[in-house]
C-alpha positions in Angstrom: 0.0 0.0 0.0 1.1 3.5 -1.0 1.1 5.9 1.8 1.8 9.8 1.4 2.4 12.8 3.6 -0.5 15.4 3.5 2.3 18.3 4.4 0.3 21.4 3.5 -2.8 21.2 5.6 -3.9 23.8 7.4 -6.3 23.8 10.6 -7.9 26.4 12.8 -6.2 27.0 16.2 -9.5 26.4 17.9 -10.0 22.9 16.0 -6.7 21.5 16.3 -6.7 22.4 20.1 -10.0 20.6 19.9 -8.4 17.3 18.2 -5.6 17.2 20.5 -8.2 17.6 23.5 -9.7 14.3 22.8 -6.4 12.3 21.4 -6.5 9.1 24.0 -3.4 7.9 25.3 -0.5 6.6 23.2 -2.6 8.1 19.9 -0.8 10.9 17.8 -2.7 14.0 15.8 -1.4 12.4 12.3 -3.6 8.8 13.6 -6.2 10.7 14.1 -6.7 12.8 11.2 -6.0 9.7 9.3 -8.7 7.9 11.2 -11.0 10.6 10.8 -10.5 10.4 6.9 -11.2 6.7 6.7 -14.7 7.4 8.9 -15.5 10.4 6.7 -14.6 8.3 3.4 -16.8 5.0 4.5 -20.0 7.4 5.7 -19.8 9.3 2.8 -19.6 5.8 0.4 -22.4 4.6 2.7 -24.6 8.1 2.0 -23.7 7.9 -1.9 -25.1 4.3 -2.2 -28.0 4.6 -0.1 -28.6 7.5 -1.9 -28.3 5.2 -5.3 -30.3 1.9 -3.8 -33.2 4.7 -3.2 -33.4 6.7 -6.8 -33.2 2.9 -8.1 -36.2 2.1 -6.5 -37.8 5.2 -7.3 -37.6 4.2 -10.6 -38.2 1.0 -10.2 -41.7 2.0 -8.5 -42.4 4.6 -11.5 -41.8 2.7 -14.2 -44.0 -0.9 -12.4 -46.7 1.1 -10.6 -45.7 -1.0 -7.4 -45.7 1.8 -4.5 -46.7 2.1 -0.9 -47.7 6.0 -1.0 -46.6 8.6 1.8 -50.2 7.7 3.4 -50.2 4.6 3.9 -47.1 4.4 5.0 -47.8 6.8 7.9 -51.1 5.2 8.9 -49.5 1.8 9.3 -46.2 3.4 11.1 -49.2 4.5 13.5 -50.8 1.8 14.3 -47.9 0.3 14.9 -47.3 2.8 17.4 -50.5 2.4 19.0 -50.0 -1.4 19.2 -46.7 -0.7 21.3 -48.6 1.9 23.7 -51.9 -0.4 23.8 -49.0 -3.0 25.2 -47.1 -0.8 27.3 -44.3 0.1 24.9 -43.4 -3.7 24.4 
């Protein structure tokens, strides 16, 4: 694996005080930021596909007819709702 040196980066004074504030013991500033990347690459992969899955099945449900509309959706998310207070939030 490749690695490479980010040297340029520049932070606030107020965030990097902030990093170092939460670094836990035996963990460096250049882990960190390079753990924060990796988190920030993976939730933003996550967001793109889900994003994807769900204009596919937009699509899929324009172009079929097959839907569950906004309404019914919410009226069953309700009962289901009153089910769990009828039973005590079971």
């Amino acid at each position: 694996m490749n690695t490479f040196t980010i040297s340029d980066l520049q932070i606030d004074a107020a965030l990097l005080s902030a990093a170092e504030s939460v670094l836990r013991e035996d963990e460096t500033l250049a882990g960190f930021v390079e753990q924060s990347i990796g988190q920030g690459v993976r939730l933003r992969q996550m967001q793109r596909d889900s994003i994807a899955r769900g204009l596919a099945g937009a699509e899929d449900a324009e172009r079929t007819g097959d839907y569950i509309g906004a309404d019914e959706v919410l009226r069953e998310l309700d009962e289901m709702r009153l089910a769990k207070e009828r039973d005590g939030g079971r």
